[in-house]
N, C-alpha and C positions, 0 to 999 in steps of 0.2 A: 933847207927846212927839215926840222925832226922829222923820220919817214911816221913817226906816231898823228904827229901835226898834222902832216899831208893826209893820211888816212882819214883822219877825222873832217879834213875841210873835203875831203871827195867826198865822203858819207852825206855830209851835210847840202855838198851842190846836188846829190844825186836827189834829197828831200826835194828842195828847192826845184829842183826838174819837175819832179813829178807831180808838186802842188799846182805851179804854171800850167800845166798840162790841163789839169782839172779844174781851173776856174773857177774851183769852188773852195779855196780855204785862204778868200784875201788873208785872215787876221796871222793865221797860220805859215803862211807865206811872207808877211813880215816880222816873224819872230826868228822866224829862220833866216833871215838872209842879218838876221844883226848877230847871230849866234856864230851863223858862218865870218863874222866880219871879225869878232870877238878871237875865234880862232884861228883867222891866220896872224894875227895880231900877237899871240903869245908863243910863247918859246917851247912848253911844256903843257903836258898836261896836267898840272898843280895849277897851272897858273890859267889855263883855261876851267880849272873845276872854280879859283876863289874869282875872276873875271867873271861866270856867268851867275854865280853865287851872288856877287857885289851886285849887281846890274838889275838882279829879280829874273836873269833868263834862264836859271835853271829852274824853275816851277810853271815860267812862260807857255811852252809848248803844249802842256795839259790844260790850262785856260784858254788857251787859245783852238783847240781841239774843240771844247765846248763851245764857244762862242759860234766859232764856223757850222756848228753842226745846228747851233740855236738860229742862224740867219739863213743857212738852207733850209730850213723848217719854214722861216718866215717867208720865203721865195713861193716854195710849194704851196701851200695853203693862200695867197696872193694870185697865185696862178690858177687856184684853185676855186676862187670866186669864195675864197673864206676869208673874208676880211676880218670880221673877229676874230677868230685865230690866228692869223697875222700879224693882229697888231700886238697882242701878247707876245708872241715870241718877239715883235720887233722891240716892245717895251723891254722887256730882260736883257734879251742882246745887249742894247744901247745901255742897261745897270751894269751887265758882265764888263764890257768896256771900260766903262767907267771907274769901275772899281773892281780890276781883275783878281785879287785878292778876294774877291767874295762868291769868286764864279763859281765854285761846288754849295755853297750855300744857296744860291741863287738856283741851280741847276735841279735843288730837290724842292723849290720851292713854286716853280712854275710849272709842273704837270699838275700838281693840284687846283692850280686859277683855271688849265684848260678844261680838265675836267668834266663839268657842265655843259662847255661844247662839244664837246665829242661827245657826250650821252646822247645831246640834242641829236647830234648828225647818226649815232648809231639808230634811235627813234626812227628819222625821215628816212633812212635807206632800209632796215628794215619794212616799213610801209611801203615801200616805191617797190623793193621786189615783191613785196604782198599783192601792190596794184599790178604789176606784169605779168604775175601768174592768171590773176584775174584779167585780165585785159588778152592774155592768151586763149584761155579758155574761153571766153565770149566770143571770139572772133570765130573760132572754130564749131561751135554750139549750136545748132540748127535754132532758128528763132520759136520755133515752135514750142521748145521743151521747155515751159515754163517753172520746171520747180529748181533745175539746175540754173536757168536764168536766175532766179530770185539768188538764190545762191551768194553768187560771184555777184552781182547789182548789188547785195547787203555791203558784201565786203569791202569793193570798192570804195562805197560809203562809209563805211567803218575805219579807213584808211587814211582818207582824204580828212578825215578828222581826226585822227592821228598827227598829220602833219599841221593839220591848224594849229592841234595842242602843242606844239613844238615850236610852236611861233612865226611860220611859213604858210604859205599856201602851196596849194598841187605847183602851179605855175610860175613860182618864182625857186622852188627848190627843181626841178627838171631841166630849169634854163641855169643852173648854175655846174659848172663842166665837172665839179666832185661827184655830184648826183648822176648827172647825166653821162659818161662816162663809165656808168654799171650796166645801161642799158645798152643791148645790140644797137650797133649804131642803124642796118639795115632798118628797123622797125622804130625807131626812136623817137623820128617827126612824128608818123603816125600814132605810136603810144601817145606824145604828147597833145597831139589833137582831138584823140578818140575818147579819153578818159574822162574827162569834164561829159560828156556827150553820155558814155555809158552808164553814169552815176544817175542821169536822169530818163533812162530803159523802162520801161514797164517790162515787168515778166513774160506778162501774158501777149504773146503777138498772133492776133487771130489772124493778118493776110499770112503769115508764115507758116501757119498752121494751116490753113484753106491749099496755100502754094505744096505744102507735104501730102494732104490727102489728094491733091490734083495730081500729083508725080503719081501715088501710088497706086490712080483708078487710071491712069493712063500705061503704068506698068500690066497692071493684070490687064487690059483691054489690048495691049497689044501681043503677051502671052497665051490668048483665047485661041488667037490666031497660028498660034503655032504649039497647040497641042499634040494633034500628032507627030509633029518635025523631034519635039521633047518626048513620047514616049519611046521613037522612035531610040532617041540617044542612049533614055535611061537601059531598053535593051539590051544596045551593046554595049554598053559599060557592065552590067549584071550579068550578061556571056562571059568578059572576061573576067570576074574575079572568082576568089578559089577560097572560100571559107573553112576554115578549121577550129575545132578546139580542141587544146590542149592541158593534158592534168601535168602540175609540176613537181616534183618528189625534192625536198630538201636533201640537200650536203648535208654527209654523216657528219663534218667537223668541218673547222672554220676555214681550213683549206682546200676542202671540197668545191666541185661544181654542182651548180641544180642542174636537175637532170627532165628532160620533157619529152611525154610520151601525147601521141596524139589519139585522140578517143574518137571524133568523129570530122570527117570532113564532107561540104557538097561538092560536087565539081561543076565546072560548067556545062551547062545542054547544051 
């Protein structure tokens, strides 16, 4: 064999290796393995450029690059609980196949159909981290504070209808793994059960508020009792420190230090 030949049909199994490998470029992986058949088949390379020429395999590889990458799109978004977007990529694919000659025509002409979806899906994920900040922040809130309650209870609401206008509900965009899969998986159940729940909060929680002033009359009531053990402390803490002031005099120039003299100090009794 021409060691030219040879070189080229190793290049070509080494393709062929590596698509096998990845699983993921069936159509790619049959373009190559007719390519590599093509060239052990010829004698020269003239005759392997008018054989893949004749054949349609020299332009093959770059459609078929596209298609493979238009049918792992389809997998993803599938796997993704995005069946609409699915099924467009799966409708092109199966055009690009069809008629591989149109596959760069076809390839500028369906991000435009997705489009719509993915604004949809930027909307609902948008809103869904909106609702987790909110849904943070409420957890952590003392029930009491009514005016930050209102707050995050507006937004929440504000959010949740966000997603209606998107054409979803809270509960069917959280349950599908695109959406859900932004959120901490640790807190995620409970995001998704608490939400629907906090939307309908009132601001104002008077046991929360009764339960805060009951902490706080029970703080000082038990501080009564240990006023002298606390003056006792603040003493020697006020023994130990050592108060100064000092005047600062600026650097003559930018590579100077400030320079600090001390004007009065107490010391400890």
């Amino acid at each position: 064999m021409d060691p030219n030949i040879e070189k080229s049909a190793r290049y070509y199994q080494l393709v062929i290796d590596r698509l096998e490998k990845s699983g993921r470029a069936p159509r790619q992986l049959e373009v190559y393995r007719k390519i590599l058949a093509e060239v052990k088949d010829s004698a020269s390379r003239e005759e392997i450029e008018e054989r893949l020429k004749k054949t349609g395999l020299d332009l093959a590889p770059g459609n078929a690059l596209v298609q493979d990458k238009v049918f792992a799109h389809h997998e993803a978004a599938r796997d993704a609980g995005q069946e609409d977007i699915a099924n467009v990529y799966r409708e092109y694919h199966d055009k690009m196949t069809a008629n591989p000659g149109e596959t760069y025509a076809l390839s500028a002409e369906y991000p435009e159909k997705l489009k719509p979806f993915f604004e949809k899906n930027n909307a609902v994920l948008s809103a869904l981290v909106d609702l987790y900040t909110s849904y943070c922040m409420l957890r952590f809130t003392h029930s009491s504070l009514d005016t930050i309650r209102k707050k995050y209870i507006d937004r929440i609401n504000a959010e949740l209808k966000k997603i209606e206008e998107a054409g979803l509900t809270f509960a069917k965009a959280i349950a599908l793994p695109y959406f859900r899969d932004h959120i901490p998986p640790e807190t995620a159940d409970d995001f998704a059960a608490r939400i629907p729940e906090m939307a309908s909060w009132s601001p104002k929680d008077e046991a929360g508020e009764r339960e805060l002033q009951e902490q706080a009359r029970s703080a000082l009531e038990e501080l009564k009792d240990k006023k002298d053990e606390l003056k006792t402390i603040r003493d020697e803490e006020e023994a130990r420190k050592k108060r100064s002031m000092y005047s600062a005099v600026a650097a003559g120039n930018e590579e100077g230090e400030y320079l600090y003299e001390e004007v009065w100090q107490k010391t400890p009794v």
